[in-house]
N, C-alpha and C positions, 0 to 999 in steps of 0.2 A: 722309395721316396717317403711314402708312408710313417716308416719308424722318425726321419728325419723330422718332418713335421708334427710328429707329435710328440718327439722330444724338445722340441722347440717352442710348443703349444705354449708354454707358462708364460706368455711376452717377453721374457728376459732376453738380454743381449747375450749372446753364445758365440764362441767360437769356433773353427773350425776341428780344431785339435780337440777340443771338449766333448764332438758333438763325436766326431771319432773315437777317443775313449768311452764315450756312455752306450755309441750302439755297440760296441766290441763286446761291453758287460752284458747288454740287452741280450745281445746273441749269441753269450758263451763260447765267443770266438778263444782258445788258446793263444799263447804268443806266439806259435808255428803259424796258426791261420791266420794271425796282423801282418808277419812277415812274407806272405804269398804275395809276389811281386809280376807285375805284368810281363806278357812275356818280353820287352824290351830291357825289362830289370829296371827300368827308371824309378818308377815308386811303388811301395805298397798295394796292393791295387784295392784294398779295404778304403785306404787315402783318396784313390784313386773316383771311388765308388758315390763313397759319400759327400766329394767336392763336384761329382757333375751331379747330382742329386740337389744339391743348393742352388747350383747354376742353372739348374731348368726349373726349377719352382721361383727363383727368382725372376727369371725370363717371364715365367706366368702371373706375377705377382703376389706369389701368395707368401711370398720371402722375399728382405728387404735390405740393403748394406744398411750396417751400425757404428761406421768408424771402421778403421782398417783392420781388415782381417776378421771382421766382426758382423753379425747377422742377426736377424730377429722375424718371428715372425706375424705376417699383417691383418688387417684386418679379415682379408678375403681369404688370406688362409684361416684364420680362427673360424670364418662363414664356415669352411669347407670342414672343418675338423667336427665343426656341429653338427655335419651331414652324415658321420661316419663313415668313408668310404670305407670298400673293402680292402682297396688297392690303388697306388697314384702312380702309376708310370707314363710314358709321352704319350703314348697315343688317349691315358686319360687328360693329359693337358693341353689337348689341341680343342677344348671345350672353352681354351682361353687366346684372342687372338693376338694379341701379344707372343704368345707365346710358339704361336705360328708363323708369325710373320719373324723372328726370330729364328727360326727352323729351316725356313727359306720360302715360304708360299702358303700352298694348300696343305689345310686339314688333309689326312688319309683318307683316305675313299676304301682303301682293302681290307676288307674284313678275311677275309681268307685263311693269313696268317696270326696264329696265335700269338698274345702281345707278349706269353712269358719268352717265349723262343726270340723274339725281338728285342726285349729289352735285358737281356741276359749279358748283353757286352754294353760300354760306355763308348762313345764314340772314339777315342784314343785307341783299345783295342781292339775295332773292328777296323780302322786302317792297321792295326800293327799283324795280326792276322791277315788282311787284304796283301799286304808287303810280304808276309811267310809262308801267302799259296802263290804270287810271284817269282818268288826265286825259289822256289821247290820246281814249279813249271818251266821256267829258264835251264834250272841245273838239270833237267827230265832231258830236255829238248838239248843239252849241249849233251846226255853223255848217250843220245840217241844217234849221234851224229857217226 
């Protein structure tokens, strides 16, 4: 989330497709690695990545809709860009309640697990995963029979 918001840092109004093409450049992503698609195949999952990356720092407010399809970001994200974090993922935005109470409740309590091991899927692929240890377990279980 991190690259997002501080490619977003300048106030300007951005778009989603914009903000996709600049991390792509950021990251030296190839046109093989844009086209790596979730395993449902529905979209890109770069697309994928950086649209639930807007939607949870907007949840937090530190990003804000600019008109359709369009984003910027706020004041409390510029606060936060001045702090340099090292890293912004959910379990760093659950320092915003908002952004919790979006989430469904409570802040995390478990320190336990590592946030990179957690925040490595977007919520779309950890159900589409959750659905293809499912029927791996179903097709087990029918040719056990």
């Amino acid at each position: 989330m991190l690259p997002l918001l501080k490619l977003i840092g300048d106030g300007e109004v951005h778009t989603l497709q914009e903000a996709i093409d600049r991390i792509a450049v950021e990251f030296g992503l190839t046109p093989e690695d844009r086209r790596e698609r979730l395993p449902s195949g529905a979209q890109p999952k770069l697309n994928n990545r950086v649209s639930w990356a807007r939607t949870y720092m907007e949840k937090a407010g530190l990003v804000e809709k600019a008109g359709r399809g369009k984003f910027r970001i706020t004041e409390r994200g510029k606060a936060l860009l001045r702090d340099n974090p090292d890293r912004i993922d959910s379990k760093f935005l659950e320092r915003y309640p908002e952004f919790v109470e979006f989430k469904g409740g409570k802040a995390s309590q478990d320190t336990s697990t590592p946030t990179a091991q957690v925040e490595d899927v977007t919520p779309v692929e950890s159900l589409e995963a959750s659905y293809a240890k499912l029927r791996d377990t179903v097709a087990r279980d029918l040719l056990d029979r």
